[in-house]
C-alpha positions, 0 to 999 in steps of 0.5 A, a space after each residue: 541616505 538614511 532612508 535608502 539604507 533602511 529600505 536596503 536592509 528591508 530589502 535585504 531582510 525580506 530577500 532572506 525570509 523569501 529565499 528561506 521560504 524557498 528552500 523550505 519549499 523545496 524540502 517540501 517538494 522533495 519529501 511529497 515527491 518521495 511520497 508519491 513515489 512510495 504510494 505508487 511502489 504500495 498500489 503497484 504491489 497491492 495490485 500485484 498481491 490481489 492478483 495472487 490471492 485471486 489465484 490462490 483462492 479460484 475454485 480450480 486451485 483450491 480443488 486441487 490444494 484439496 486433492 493434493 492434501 487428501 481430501 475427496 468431494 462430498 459426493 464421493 464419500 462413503 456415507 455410512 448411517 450412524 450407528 444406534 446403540 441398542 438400549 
């Protein structure tokens, strides 16, 4: 009788740490799921910012930012000789 009863209480012992280990498993999974879910919102956002940039910065949209801002291209600018000062 003393045998079963010890053998019970390592059954019971054992059934406990295996269904802590269990439920911290779990928490595991649950925290590595929200992980992987906030990598994929990162990469998809990355993603869509790159593209942005890339049409922020194309040679079309920045000749335009700089004719809307003042600015003429080289070779149509007036380019006048530097002036000498006569000793």
């Amino acid at each position: 009788m003393r045998a079963a009863l010890r053998w019970g209480l390592v059954y019971l012992l054992l059934l406990t740490g295996l269904t802590g280990l269990g439920h911290y498993n779990q928490q595991l999974n649950t925290r590595l799921a929200a992980l992987q879910t906030k990598e994929s919102d990162l990469r998809q956002k990355e993603t869509r910012l790159l593209l942005q940039r890339y049409q922020l910065t194309a040679p079309l949209a920045l000749r335009a930012w700089a004719e809307a801002n003042g600015y003429i291209p080289m070779s149509l600018g007036r380019w006048a000789e530097p002036k000498r000062s006569t000793p």
